[in-house]
SERO-4910 file (N, C-alpha, C, O; in steps of 0.05 Angstrom, whole numbers):
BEGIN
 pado doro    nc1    nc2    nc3   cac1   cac2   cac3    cc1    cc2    cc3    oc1    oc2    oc3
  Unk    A   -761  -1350    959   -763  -1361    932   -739  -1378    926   -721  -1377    942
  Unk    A   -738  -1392    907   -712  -1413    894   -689  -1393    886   -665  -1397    890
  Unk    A   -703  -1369    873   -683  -1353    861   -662  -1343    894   -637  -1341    897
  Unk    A   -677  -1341    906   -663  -1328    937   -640  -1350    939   -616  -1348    935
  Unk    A   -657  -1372    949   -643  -1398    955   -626  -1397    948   -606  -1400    963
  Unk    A   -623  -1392    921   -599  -1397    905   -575  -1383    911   -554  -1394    916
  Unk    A   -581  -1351    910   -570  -1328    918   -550  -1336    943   -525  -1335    942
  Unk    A   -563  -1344    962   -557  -1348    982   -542  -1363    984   -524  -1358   1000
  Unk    A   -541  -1383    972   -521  -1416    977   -495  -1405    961   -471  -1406    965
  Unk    A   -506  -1398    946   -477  -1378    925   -455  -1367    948   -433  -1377    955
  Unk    A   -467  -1347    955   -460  -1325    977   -446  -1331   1005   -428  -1318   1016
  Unk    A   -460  -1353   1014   -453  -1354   1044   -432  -1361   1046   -422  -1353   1067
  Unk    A   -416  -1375   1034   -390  -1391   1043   -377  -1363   1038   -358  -1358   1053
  Unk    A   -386  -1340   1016   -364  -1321   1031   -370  -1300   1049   -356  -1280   1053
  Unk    A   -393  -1306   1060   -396  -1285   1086   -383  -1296   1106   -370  -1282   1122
  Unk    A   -385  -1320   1109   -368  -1345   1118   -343  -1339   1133   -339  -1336   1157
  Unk    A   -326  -1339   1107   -294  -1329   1112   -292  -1298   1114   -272  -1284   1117
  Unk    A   -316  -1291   1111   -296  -1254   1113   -307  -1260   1143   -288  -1264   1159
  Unk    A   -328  -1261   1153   -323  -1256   1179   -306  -1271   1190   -301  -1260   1212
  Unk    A   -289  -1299   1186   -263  -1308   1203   -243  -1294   1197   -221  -1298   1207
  Unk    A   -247  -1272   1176   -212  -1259   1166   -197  -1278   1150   -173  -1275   1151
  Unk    A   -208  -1303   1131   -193  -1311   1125   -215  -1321   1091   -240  -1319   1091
  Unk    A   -203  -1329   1072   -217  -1344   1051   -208  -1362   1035   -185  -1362   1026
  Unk    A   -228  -1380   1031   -221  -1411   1029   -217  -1415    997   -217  -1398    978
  Unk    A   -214  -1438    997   -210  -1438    955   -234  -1445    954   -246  -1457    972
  Unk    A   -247  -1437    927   -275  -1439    918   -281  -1470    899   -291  -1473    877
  Unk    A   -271  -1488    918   -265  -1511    917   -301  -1525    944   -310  -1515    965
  Unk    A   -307  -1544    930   -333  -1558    945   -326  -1575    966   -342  -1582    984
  Unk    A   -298  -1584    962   -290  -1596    987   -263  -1581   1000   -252  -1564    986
  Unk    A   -249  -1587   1036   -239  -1572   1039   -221  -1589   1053   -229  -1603   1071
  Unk    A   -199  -1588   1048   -175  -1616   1056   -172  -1614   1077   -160  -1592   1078
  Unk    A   -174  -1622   1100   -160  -1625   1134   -130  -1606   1138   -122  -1592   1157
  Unk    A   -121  -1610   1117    -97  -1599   1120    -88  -1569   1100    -66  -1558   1095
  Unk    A   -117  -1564   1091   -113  -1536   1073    -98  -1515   1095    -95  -1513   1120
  Unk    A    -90  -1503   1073    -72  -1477   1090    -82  -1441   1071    -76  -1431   1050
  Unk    A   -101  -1432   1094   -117  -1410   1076   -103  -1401   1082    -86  -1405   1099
  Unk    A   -110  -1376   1055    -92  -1350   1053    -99  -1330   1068   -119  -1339   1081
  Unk    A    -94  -1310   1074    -99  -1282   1086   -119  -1262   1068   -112  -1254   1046
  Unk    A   -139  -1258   1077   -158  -1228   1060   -146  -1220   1050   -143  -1220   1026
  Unk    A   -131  -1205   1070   -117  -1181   1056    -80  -1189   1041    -67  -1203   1057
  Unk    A    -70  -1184   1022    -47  -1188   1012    -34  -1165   1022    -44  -1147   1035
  Unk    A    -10  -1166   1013      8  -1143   1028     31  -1140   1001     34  -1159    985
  Unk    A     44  -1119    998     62  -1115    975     49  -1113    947     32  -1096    942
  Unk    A     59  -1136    923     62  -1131    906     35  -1157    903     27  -1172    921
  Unk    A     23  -1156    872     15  -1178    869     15  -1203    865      3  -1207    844
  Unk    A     24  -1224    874     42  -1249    873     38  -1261    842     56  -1273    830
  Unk    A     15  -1257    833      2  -1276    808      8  -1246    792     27  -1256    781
  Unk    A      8  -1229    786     20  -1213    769     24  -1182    779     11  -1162    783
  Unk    A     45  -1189    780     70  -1155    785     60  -1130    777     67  -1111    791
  Unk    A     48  -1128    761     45  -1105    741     18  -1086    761     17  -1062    765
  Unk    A     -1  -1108    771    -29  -1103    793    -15  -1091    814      4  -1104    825
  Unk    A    -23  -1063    823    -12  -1058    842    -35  -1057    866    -59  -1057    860
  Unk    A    -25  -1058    890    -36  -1073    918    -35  -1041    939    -19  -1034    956
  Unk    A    -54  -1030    930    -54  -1009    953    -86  -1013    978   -108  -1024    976
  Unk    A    -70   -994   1002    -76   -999   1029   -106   -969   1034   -116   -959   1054
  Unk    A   -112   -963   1004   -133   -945   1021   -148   -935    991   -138   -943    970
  Unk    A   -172   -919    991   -182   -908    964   -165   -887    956   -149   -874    969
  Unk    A   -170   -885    937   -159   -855    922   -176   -837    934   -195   -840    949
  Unk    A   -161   -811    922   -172   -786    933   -207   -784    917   -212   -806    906
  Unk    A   -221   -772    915   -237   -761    899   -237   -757    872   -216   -747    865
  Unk    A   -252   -762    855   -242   -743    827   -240   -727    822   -261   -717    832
  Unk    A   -231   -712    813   -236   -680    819   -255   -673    793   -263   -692    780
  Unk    A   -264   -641    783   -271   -635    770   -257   -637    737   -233   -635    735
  Unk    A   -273   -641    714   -264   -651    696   -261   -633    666   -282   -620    664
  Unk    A   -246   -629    647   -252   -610    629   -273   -617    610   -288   -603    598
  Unk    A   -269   -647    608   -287   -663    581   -313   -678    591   -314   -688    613
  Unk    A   -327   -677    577   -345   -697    574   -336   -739    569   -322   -749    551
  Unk    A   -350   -754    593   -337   -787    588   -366   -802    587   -384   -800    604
  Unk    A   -366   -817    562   -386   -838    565   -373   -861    569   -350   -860    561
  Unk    A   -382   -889    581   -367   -915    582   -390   -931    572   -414   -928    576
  Unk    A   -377   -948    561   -382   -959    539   -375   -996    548   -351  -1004    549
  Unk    A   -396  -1014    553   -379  -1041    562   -376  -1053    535   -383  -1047    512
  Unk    A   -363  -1070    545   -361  -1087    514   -378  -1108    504   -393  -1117    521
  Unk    A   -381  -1120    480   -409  -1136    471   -405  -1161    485   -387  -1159    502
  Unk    A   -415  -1183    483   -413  -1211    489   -392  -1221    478   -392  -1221    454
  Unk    A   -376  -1229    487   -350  -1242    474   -348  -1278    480   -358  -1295    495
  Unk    A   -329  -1278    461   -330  -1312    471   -324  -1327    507   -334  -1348    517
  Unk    A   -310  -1312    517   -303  -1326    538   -342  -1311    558   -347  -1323    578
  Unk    A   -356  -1296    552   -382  -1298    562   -395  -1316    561   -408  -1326    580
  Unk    A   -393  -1327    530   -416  -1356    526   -400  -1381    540   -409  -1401    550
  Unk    A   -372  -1374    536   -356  -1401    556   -360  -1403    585   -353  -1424    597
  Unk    A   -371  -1380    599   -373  -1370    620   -354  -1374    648   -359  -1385    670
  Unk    A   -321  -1357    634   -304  -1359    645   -305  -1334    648   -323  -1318    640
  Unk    A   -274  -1329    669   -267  -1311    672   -242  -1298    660   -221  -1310    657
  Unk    A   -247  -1269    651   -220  -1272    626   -203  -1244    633   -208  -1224    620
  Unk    A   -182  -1242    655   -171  -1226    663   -145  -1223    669   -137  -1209    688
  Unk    A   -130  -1236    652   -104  -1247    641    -90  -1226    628    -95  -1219    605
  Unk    A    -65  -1212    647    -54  -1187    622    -49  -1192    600    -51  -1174    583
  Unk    A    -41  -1221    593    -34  -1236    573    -56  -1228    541    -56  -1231    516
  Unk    A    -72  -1217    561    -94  -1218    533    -86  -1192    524    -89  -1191    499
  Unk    A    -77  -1167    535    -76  -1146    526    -57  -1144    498    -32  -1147    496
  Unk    A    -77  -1138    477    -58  -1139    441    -71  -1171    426    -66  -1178    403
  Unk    A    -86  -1187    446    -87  -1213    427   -111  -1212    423   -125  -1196    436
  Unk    A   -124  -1232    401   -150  -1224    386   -158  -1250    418   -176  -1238    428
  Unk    A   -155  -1266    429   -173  -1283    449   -191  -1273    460   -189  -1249    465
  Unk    A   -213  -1289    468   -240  -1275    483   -247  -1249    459   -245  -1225    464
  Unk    A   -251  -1256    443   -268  -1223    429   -290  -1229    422   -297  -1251    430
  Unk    A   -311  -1214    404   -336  -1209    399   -343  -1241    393   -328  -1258    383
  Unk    A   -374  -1242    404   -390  -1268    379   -403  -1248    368   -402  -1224    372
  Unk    A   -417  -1266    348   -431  -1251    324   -459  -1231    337   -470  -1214    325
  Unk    A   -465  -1241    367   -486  -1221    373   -465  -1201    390   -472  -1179    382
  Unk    A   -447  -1199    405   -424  -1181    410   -425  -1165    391   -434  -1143    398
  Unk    A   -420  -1167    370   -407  -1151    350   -431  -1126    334   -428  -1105    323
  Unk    A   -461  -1150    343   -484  -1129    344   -490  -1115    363   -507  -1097    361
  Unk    A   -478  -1120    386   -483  -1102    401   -469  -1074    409   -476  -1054    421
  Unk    A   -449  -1080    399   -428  -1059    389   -440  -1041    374   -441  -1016    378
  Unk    A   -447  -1053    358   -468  -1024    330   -488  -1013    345   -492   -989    345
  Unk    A   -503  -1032    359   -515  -1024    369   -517   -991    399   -530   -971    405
  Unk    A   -497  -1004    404   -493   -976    422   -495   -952    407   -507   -934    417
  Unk    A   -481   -950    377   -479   -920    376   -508   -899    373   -507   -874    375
  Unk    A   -531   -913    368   -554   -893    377   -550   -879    401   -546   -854    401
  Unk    A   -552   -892    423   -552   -893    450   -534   -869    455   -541   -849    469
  Unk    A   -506   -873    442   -483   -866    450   -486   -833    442   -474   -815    453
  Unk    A   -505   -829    421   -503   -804    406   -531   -796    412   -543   -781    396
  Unk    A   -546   -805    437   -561   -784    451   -555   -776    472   -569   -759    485
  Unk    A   -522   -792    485   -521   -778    519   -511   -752    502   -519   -728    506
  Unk    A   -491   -763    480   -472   -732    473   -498   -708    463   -492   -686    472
  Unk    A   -518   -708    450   -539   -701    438   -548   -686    464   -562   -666    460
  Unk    A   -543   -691    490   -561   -687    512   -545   -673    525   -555   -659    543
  Unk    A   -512   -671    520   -503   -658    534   -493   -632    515   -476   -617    524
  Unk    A   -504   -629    494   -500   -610    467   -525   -590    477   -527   -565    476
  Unk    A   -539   -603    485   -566   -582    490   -567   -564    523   -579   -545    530
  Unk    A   -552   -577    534   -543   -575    569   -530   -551    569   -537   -530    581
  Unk    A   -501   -556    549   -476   -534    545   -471   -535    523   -454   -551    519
  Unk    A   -480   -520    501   -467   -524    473   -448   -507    474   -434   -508    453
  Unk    A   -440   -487    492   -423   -458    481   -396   -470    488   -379   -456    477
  Unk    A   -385   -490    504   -354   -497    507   -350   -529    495   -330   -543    498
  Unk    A   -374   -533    480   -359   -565    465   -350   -558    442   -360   -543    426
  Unk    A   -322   -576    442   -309   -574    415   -321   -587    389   -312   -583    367
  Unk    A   -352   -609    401   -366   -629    383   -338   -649    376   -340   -655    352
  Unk    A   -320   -656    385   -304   -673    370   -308   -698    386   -311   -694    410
  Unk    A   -308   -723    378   -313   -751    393   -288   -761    401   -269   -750    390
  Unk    A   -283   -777    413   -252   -793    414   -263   -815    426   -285   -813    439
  Unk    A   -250   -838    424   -249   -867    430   -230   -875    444   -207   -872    436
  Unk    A   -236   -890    470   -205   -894    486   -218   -924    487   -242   -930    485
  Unk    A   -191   -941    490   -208   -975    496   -190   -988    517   -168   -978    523
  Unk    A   -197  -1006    526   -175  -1035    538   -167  -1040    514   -184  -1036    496
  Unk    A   -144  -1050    508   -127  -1066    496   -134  -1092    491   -124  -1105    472
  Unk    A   -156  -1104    512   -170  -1135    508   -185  -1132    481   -198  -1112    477
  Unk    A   -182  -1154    459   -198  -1159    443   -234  -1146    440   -251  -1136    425
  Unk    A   -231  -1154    465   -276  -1145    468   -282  -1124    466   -302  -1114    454
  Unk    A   -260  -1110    480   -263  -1078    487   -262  -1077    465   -283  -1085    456
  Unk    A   -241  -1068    443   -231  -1056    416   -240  -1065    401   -229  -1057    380
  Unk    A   -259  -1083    397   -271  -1093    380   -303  -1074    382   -317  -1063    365
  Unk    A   -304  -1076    404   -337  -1056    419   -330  -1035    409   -347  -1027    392
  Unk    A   -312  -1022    411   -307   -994    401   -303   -989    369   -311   -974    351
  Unk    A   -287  -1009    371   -296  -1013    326   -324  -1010    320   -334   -992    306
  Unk    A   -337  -1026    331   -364  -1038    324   -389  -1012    326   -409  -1009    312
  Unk    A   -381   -998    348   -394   -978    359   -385   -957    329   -403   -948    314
  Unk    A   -358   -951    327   -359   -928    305   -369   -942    274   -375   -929    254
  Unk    A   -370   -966    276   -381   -981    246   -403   -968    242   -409   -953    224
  Unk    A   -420   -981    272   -447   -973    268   -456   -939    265   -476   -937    250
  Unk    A   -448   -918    275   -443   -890    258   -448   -885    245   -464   -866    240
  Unk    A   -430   -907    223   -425   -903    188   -450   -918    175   -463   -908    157
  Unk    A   -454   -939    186   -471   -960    175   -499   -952    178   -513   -957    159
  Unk    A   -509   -940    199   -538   -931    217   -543   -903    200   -533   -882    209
  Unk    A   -559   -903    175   -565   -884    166   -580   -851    180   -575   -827    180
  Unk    A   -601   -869    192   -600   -847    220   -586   -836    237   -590   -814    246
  Unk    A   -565   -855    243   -554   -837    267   -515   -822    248   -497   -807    256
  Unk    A   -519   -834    230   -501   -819    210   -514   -786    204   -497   -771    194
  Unk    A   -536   -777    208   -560   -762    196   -545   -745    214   -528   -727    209
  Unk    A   -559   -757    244   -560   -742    268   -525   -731    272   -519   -708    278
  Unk    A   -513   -743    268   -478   -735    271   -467   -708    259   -453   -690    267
  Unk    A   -485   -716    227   -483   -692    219   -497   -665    223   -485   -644    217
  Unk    A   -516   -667    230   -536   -645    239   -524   -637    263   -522   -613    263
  Unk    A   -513   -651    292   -504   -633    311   -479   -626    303   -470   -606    315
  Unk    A   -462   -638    283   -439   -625    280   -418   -634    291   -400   -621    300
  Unk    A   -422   -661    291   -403   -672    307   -377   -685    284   -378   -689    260
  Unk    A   -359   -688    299   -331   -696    286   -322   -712    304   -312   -705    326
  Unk    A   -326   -746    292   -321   -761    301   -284   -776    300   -270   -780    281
  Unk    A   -282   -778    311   -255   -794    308   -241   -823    300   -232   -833    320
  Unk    A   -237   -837    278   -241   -859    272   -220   -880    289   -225   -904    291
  Unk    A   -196   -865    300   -173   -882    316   -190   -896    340   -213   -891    347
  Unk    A   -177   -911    350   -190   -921    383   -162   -919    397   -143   -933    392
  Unk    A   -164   -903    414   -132   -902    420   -136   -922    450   -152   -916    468
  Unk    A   -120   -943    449   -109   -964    466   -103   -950    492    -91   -928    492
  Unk    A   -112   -964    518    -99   -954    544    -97   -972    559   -113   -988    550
  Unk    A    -85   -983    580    -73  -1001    589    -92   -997    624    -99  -1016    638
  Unk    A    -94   -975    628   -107   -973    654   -146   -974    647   -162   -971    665
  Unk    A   -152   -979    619   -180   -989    621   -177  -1022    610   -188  -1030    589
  Unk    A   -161  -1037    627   -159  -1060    622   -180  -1078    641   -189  -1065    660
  Unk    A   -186  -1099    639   -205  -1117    655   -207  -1115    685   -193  -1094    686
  Unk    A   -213  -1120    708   -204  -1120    739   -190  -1145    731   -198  -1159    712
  Unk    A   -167  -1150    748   -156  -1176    747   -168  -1191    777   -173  -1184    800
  Unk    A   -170  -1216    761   -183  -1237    789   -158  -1255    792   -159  -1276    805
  Unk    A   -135  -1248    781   -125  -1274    808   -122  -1291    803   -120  -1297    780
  Unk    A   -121  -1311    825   -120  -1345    823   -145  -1354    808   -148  -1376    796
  Unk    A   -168  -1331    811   -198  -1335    799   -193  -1334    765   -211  -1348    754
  Unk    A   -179  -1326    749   -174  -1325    726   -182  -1349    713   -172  -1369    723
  Unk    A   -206  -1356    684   -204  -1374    682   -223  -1384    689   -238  -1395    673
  Unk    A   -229  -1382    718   -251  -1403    726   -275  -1390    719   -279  -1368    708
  Unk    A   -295  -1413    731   -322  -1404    723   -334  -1383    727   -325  -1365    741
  Unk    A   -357  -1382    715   -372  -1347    734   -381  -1340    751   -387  -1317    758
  Unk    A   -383  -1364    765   -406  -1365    788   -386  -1366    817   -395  -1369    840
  Unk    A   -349  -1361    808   -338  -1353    830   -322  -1323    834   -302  -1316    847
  Unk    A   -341  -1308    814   -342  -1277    820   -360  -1273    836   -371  -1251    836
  Unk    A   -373  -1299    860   -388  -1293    883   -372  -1292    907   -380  -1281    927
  Unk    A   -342  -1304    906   -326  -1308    924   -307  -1279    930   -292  -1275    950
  Unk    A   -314  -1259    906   -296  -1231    912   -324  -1206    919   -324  -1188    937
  Unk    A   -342  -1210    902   -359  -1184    896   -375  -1172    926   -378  -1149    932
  Unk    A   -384  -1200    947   -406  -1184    968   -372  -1182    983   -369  -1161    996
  Unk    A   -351  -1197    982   -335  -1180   1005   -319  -1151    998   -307  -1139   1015
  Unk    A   -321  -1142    973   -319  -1117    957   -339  -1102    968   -332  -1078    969
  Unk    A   -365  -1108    977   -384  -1088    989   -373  -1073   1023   -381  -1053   1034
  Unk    A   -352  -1096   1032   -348  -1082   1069   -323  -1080   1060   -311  -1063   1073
  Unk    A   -305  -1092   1039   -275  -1077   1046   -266  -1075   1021   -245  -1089   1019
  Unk    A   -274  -1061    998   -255  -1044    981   -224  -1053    975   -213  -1059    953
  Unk    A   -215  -1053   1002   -177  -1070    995   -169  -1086    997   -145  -1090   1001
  Unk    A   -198  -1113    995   -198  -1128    999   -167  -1151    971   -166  -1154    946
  Unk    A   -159  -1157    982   -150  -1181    956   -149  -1205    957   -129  -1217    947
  Unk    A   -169  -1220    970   -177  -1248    963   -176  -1264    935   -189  -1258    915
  Unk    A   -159  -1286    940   -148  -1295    922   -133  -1283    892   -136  -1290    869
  Unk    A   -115  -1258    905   -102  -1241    897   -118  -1224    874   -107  -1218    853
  Unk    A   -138  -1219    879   -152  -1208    851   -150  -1177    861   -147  -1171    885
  Unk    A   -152  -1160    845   -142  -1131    837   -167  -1123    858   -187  -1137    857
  Unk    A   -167  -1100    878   -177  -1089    892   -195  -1073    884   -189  -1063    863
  Unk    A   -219  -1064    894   -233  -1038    879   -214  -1013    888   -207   -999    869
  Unk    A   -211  -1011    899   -184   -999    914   -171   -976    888   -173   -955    876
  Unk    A   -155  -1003    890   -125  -1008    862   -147   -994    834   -141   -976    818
  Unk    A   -176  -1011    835   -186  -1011    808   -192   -976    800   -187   -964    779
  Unk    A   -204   -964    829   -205   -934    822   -180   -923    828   -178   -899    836
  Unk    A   -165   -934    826   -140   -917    837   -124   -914    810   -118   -890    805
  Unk    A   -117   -931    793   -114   -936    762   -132   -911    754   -126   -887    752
  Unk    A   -160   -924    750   -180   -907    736   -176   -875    740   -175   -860    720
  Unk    A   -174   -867    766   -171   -836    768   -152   -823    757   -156   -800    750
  Unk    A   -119   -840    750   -100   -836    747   -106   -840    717    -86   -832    705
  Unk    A   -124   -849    700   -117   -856    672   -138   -836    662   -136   -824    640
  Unk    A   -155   -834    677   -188   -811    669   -160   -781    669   -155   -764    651
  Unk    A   -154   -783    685   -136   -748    691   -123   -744    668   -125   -725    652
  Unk    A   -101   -774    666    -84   -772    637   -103   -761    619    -99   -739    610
  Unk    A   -124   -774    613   -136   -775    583   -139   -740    576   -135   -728    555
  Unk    A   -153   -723    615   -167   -705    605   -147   -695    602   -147   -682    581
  Unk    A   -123   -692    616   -103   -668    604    -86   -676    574    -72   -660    563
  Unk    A    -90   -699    566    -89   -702    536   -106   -681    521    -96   -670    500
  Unk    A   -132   -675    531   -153   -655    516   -153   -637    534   -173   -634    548
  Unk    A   -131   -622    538   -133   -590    555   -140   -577    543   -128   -556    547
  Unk    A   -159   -573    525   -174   -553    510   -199   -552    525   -205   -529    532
  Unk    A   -214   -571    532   -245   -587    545   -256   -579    523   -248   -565    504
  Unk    A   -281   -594    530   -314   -597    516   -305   -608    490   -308   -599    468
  Unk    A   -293   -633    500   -286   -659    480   -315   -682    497   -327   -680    518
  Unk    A   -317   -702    476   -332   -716    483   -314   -746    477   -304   -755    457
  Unk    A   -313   -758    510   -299   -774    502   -308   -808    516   -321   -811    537
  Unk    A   -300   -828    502   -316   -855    501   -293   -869    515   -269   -869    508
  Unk    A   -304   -880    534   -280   -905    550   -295   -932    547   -315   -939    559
  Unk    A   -280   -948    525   -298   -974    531   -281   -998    550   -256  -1001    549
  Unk    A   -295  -1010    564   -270  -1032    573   -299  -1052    588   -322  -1053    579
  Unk    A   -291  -1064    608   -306  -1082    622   -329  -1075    651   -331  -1055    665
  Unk    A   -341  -1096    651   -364  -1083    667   -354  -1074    701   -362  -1054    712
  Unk    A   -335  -1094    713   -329  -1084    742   -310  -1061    734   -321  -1042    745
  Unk    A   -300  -1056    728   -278  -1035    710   -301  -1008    712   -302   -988    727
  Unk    A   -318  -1015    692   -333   -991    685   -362   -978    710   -375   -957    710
  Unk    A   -363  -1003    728   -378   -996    754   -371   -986    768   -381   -968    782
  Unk    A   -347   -996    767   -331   -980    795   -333   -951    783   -346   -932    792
  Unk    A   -320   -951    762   -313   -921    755   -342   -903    751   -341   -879    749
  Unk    A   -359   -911    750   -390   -898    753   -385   -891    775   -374   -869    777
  Unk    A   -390   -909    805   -397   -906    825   -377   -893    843   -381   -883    865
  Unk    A   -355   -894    829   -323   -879    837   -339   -850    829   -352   -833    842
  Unk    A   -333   -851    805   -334   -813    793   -362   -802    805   -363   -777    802
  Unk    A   -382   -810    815   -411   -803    832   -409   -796    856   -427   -784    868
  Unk    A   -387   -805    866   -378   -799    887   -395   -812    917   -391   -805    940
  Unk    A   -418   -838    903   -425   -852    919   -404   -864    947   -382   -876    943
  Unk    A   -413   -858    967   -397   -864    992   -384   -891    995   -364   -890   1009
  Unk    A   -389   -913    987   -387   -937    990   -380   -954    958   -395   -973    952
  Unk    A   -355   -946    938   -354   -957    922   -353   -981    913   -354   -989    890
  Unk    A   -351   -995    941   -351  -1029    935   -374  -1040    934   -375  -1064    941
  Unk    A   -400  -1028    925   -425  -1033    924   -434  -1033    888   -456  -1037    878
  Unk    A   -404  -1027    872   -407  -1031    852   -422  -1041    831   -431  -1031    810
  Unk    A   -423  -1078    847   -437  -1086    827   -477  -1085    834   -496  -1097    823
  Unk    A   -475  -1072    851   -509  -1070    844   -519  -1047    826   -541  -1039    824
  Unk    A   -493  -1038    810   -506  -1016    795   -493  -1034    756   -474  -1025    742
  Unk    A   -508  -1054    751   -488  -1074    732   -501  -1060    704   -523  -1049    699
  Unk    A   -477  -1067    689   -469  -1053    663   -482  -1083    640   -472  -1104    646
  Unk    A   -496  -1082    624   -505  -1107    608   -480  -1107    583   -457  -1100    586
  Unk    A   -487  -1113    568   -463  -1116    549   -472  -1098    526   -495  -1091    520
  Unk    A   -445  -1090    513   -461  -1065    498   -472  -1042    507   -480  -1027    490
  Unk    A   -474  -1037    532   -491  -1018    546   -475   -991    547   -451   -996    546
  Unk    A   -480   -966    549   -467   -948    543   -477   -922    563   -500   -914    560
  Unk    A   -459   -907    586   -480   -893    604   -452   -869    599   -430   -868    587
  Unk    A   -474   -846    622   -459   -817    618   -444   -824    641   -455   -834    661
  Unk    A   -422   -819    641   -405   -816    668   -410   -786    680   -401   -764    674
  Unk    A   -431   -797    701   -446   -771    724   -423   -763    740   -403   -778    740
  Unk    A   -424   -736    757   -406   -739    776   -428   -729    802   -424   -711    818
  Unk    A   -452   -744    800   -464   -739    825   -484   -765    831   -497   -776    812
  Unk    A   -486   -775    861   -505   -797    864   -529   -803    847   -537   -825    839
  Unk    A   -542   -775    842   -562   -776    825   -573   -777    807   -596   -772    799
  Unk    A   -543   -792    792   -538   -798    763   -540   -825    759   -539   -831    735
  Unk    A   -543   -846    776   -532   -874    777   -560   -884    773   -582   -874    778
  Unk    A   -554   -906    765   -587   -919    755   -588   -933    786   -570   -937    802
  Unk    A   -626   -940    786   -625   -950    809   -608   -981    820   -607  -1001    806
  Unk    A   -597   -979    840   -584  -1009    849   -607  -1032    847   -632  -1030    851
  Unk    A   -592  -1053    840   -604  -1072    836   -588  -1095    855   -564  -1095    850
  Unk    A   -597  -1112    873   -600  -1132    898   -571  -1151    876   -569  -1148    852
  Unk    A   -556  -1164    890   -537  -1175    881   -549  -1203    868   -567  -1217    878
  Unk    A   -537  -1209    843   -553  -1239    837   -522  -1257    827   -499  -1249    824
  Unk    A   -533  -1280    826   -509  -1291    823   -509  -1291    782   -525  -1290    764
  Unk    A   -478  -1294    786   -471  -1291    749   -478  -1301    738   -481  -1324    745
  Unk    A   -488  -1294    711   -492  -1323    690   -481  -1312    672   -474  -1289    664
  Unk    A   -480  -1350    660   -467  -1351    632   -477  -1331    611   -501  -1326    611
  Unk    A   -454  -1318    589   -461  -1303    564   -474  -1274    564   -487  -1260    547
  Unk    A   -464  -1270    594   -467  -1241    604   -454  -1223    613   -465  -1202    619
***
C-alpha cells in the first residue's frame, strides 16, 4: 500500500546506518566529506550534562506500595508546529503548552482517570487510603494536563458525583518532578517529527542506543525507576492512588518498563494519544495491543 511505502522510505535510511554501526544526519543530502558520529556515545551527554549516558537497563521494578496511573499530556503548541520539544530549558517556562483542544483534553481525561481508580477500589478496597496525588514534568504541557485533568473533577458534574460516592480525597497541588521530564532528543531537538524515525526502530535492537545524542531508553527507565521508587517511599503508608503525567516516549517506556515486557525498546508500538490516561500494569497482560510502527504526524 502507499501507507507502507511511506513507512518504509521513512525508515530505511535508518536501518541503513544501524546496520553499518554508524548514523548519518537526517539531512536529504550527504557531503563527500561528512564525518558520522558513533551509535553509541560514551560518558556524559555532550548537548546537555544533566542526561545521563548509561551502558545497560536497569534492574526490574520491583514491587510497589501505591497504586500509578500516567497520564500524557493534551496537544500542545509545539504538536500543531510539529516539532520536537525536549529542551531542559523548558522545564518552569509556560513554552510549548496546551491549545485550546489540549486543554480539553485535559478535562477530558478525568472520567477515564476515575474509573481505573474506581476499578482498582473494587479489586482492593481494604488497603486504599482513597487519597489522589498528582505528580507532573515541569514542561508546560504536562502541568497544564494535570491542572486541566483536576479542573475537569470540579467542573464534570458527574464525575464530581462519582468522587464523592467512592470517597475519594483528591489532592489539588501537582507536585513538580524533574525525572518525569520529556525523553531528550539531542541534536534532534527542534526539528521536525518525522525525524523521531531516525531514533525510534533503532530503540527496538539497542535500548543504549544514543544516536544523535538523544537520551537512551536505557537512561529513560533508568530515571523513571529511580523517580517511581522516590515517589512511592514519599507515600510509605501505600494504597495511595497516584497520577504521573509527562510525555508519550517517557510514559511508554515506563508502561512497557513496569510490565516487565522483555524488550523495552519496542516502546513505541504500544503509543499513548494525547490526553490518554492508562493503569500502570506490572504484568505483559496489561498492555494494550502493539500497534506496527507508523511514521509521526503533525498535532499528535
Amino acid at each position: 500500500s502507499s501507507k507502507m511505502k511511506s513507512t518504509v522510505a521513512v525508515f530505511l535510511p535508518v536501518f541503513i546506518a544501524t546496520a553499518s554501526g554508524f548514523v548519518s544526519s537526517p539531512s536529504t543530502s550527504c557531503a563527500k566529506n561528512h564525518v558520522y558520529k558513533p551509535l553509541f556515545a560514551t560518558g556524559v551527554n555532550p548537548q546537555e550534562p544533566s542526561v545521563k549516558v548509561v551502558e545497560d537497563m536497569p534492574d526490574a521494578l520491583p514491587p510497589l506500595k501505591n497504586h500509578y496511573y500516567l497520564l500524557r499530556h493534551g496537544q500542545s503548541t509545539a504538536n500543531v508546529e510539529g516539532i520536537i520539544s525536549s529542551a531542559r530549558s523548558l522545564a518552569g517556562s509556560t513554552k510549548h503548552g496546551l491549545t485550546l483542544l489540549g486543554i480539553e483534553q485535559g478535562r477530558d481525561s478525568a472520567p477515564s482517570l476515575i474509573d481505573f481508580i474506581e476499578q482498582d477500589l473494587k479489586d482492593d478496597d481494604t488497603t486504599s487510603t482513597k487519597e489522589v496525588y498528582f505528580y507532573s514534568s515541569p514542561f508546560a504541557r504536562a502541568k497544564e494536563t494535570a491542572e486541566q485533568c483536576l479542573a475537569g473533577m470540579r467542573a464534570n458534574d458527574g464525575v464530581a458525583k462519582r468522587i464523592e460516592e467512592l470517597g475519594l480525597k483528591v489532592k489539588k497541588e501537582v507536585m513538580l518532578d524533574d525525572g518525569l521530564m520529556e525523553r531528550y532528543f539531542g541534536r534532534l531537538d527542534g526539528t521536525e517529527l518525522l525525524t523521531y524515525a531516525y531514533v525510534w526502530p533503532v530503540d527496538m535492537f539497542e535500548p543504549t542506543h544514543t544516536a544523535f545524542d538523544v537520551e537512551s531508553v536505557a537512561a529513560v527507565s533508568t530515571r523513571i525507576r529511580s523517580t517511581i521508587l522516590d515517589i512511592d517511599s514519599k507515600h510509605d503508608e501505600g494504597g495511595n492512588h497516584i497520577v504521573l503525567t509527562s510525555h508519550a516516549d517517557v510514559l511508554q517506556i515506563t508502561q512497557v518498563y513496569a510490565s516487565g515486557l522483555d524488550n523495552v525498546g519496542k516502546f513505541s508500538q504500544y503509543r499513548f494519544g494525547n490526553g490518554e490516561v492508562r493503569k500502570m500494569g506490572r504484568t505483559v497482560d496489561t498492555l494494550p495491543a502493539p500497534v506496527p510502527l507508523q511514521p509521526p504526524e503533525r498535532g499528535i
